[in-house]
Backbone as JSON, one array per atom type, in Angstrom:
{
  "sequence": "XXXXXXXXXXXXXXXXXXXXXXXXXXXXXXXXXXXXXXXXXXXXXXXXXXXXXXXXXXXXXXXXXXXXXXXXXXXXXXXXXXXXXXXXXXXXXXXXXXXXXXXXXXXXXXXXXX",
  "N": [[97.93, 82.7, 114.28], [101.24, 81.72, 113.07], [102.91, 79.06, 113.95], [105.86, 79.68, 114.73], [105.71, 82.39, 115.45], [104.52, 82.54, 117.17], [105.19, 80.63, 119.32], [107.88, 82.43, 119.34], [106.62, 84.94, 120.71], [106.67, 83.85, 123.66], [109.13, 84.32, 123.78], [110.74, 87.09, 123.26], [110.02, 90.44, 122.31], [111.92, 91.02, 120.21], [112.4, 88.68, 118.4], [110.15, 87.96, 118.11], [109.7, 89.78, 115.76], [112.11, 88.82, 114.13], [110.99, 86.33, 113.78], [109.2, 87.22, 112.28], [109.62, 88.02, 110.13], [111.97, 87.08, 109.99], [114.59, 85.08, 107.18], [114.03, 84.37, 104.31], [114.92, 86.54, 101.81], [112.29, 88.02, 102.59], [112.7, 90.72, 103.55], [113.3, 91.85, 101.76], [110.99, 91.46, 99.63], [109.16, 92.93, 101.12], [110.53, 95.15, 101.4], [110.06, 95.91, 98.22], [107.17, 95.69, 98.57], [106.69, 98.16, 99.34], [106.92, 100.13, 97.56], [104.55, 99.79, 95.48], [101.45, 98.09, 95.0], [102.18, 94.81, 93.51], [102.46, 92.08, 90.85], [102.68, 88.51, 91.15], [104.92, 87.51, 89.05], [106.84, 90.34, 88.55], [107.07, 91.05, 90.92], [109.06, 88.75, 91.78], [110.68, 89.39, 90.18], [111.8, 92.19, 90.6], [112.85, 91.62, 93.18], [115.0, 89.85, 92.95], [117.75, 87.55, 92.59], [115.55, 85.03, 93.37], [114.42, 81.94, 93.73], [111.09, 80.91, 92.08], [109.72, 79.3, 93.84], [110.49, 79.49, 96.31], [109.72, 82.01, 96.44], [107.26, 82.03, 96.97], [106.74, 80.56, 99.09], [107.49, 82.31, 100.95], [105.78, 84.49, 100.47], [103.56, 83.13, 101.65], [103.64, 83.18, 104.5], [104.52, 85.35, 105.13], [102.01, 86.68, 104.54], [100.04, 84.97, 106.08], [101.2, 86.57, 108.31], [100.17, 88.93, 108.86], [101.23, 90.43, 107.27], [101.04, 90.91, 104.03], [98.79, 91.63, 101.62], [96.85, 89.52, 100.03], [95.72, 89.36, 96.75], [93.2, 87.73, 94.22], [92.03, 88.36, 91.13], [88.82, 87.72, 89.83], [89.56, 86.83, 86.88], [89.96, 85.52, 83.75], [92.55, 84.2, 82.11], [93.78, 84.36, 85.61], [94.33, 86.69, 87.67], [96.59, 87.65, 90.34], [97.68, 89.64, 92.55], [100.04, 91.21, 94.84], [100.25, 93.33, 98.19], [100.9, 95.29, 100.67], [99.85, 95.36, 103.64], [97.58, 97.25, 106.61], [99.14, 97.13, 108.71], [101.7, 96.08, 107.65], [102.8, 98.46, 106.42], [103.44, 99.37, 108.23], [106.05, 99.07, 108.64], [107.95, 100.59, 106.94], [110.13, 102.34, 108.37], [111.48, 101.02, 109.44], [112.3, 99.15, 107.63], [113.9, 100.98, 105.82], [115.89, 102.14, 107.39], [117.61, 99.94, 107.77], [118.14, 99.41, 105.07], [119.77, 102.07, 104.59], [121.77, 101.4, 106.34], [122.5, 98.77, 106.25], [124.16, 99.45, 103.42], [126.01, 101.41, 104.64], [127.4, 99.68, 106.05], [128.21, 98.0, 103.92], [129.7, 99.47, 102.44], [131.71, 100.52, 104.43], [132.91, 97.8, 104.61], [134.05, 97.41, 102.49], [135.95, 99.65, 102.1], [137.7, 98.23, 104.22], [138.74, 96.36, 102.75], [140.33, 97.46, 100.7]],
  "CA": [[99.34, 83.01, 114.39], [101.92, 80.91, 113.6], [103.84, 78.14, 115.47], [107.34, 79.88, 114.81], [105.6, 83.45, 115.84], [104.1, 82.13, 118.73], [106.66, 80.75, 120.3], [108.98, 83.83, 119.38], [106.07, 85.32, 121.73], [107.09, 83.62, 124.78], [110.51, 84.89, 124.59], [110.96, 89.0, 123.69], [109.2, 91.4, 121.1], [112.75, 91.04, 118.98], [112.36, 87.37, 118.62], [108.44, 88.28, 117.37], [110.03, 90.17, 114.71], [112.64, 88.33, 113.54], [110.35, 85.03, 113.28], [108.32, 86.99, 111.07], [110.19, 89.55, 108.9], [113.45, 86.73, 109.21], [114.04, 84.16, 106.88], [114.84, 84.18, 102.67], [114.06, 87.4, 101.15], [111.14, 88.44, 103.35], [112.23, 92.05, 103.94], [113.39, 92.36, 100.31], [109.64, 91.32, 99.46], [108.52, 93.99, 101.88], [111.19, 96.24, 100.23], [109.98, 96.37, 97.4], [106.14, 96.38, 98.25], [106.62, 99.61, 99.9], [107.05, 101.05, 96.05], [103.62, 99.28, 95.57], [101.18, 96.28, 94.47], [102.98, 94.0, 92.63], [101.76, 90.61, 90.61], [104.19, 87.92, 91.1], [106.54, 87.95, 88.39], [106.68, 91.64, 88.34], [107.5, 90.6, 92.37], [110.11, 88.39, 91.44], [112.05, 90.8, 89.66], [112.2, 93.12, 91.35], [113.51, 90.98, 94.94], [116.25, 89.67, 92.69], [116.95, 85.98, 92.09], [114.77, 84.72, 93.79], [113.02, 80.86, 93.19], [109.77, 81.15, 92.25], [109.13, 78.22, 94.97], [110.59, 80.01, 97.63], [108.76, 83.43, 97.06], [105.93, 81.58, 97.0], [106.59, 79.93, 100.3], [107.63, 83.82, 101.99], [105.06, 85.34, 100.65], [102.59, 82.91, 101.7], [104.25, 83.39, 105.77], [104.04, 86.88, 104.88], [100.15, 86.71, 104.26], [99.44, 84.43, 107.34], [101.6, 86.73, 109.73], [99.28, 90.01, 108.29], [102.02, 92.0, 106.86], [100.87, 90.54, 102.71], [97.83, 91.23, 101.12], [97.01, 88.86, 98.36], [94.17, 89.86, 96.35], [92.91, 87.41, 93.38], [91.01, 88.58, 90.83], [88.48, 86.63, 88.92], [89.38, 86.44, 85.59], [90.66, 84.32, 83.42], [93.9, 83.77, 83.03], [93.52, 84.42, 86.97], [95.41, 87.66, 88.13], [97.04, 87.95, 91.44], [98.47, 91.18, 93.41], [100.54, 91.55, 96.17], [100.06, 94.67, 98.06], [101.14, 95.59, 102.13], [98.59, 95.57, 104.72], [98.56, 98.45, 107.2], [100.84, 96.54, 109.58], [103.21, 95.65, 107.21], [102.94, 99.28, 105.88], [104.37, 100.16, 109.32], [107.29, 98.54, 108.31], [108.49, 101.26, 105.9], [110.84, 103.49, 108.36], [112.36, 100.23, 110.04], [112.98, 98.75, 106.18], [114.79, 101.94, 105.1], [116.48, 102.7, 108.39], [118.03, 98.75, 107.54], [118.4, 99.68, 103.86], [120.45, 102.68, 105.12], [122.67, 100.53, 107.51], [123.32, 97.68, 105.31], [124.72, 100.01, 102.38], [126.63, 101.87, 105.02], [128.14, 98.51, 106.41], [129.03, 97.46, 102.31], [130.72, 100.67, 101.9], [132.86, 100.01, 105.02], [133.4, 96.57, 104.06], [134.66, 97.87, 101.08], [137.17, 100.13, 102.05], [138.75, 97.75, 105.04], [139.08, 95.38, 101.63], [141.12, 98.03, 99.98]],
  "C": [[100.15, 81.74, 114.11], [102.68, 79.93, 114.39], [105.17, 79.31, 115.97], [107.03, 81.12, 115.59], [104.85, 83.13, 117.41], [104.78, 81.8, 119.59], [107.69, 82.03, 120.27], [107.84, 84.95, 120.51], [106.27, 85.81, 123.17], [108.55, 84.23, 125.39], [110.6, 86.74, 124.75], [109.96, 89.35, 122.05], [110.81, 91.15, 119.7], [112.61, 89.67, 118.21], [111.11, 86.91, 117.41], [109.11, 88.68, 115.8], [111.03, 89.49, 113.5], [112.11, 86.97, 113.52], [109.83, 85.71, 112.54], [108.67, 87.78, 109.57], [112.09, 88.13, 108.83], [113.48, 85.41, 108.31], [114.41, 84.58, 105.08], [114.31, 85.25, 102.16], [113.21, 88.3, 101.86], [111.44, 90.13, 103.23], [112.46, 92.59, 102.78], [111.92, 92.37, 100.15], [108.58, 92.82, 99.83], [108.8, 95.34, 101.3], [110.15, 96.72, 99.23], [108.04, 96.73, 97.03], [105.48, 97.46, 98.88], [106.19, 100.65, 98.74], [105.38, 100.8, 95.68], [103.16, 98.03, 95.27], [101.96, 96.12, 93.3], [102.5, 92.59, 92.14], [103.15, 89.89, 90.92], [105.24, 87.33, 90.22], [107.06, 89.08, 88.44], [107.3, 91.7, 90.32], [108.75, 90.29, 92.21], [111.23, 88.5, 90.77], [112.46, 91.16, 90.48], [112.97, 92.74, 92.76], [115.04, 90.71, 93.88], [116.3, 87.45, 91.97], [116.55, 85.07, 93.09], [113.99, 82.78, 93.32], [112.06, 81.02, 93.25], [109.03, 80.38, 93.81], [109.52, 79.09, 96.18], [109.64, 81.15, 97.9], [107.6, 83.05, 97.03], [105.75, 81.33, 98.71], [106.68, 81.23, 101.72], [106.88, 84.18, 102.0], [103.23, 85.05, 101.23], [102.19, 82.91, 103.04], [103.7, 84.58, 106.07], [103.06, 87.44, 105.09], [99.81, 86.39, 105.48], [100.01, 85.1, 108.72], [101.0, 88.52, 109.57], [100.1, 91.2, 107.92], [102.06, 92.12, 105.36], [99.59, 90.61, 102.72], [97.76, 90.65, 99.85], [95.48, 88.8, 97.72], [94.29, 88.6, 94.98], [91.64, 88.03, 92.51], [90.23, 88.11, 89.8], [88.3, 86.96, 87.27], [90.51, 85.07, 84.98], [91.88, 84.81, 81.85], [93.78, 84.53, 85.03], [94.72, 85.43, 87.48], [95.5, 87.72, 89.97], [97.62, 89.14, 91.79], [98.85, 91.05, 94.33], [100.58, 93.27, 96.86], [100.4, 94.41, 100.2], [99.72, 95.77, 102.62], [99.0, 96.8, 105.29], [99.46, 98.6, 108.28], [101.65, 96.68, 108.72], [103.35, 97.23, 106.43], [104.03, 100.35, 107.0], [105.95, 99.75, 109.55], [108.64, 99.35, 107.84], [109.77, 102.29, 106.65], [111.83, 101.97, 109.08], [112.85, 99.72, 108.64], [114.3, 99.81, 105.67], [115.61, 102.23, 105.78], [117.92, 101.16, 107.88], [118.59, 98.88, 106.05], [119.72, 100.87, 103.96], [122.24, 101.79, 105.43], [122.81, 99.72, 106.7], [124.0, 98.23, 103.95], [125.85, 100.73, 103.13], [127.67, 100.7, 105.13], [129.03, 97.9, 105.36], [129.61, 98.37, 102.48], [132.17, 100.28, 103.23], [133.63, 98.95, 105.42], [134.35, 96.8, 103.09], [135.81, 98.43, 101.5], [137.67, 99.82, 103.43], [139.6, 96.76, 103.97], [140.34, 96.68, 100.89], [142.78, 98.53, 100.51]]
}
């Protein structure tokens, strides 16, 4: 386990979650590997713009907190996949419920702006 998730431990279960799902991207990441495996450019699309360095550095958090599987497979040129575990697969009604709610929230952003 992590340092950051470990300590988020000691305090509450929300704490747990948002050390490991908060942070640059992360639930976009998750987002989008709900749809399915993904290599990582084909990743990095799809999140948006994204630095390669950073989604490297989320998705490598991601991996070590068991909600990323990263499969290599041996050939050459050397292919990678990203693909959800079946934790992070349990992700999928809290992602969309959030996907929901943050489009609702733009829309009534929107029309206090108008």
């Amino acid at each position: 386990m992590r340092r950051q998730v470990q300590a988020a431990v000691d305090v509450c279960p929300v704490e747990v979650a948002v050390a490991v799902l908060g942070g640059a991207w992360k639930l976009t990441i998750v987002k989008a590997l709900i749809g399915g495996t993904h290599r990582f450019g084909e990743l990095g699309r799809r999140v948006g713009a994204v630095n390669p360095r950073v989604l490297t550095r989320q998705l490598r958090e991601l991996e070590a907190d068991g909600i990323v599987r990263r499969t290599v497979y041996p050939e050459v040129p050397p292919r990678v996949e990203y693909s959800l575990t079946d934790l992070g697969r349990t992700l999928s009604p809290a992602v969309a419920w959030l996907d929901t709610w943050g489009a609702d929230y733009a829309d009534r952003m929107a029309a206090t702006q108008e």
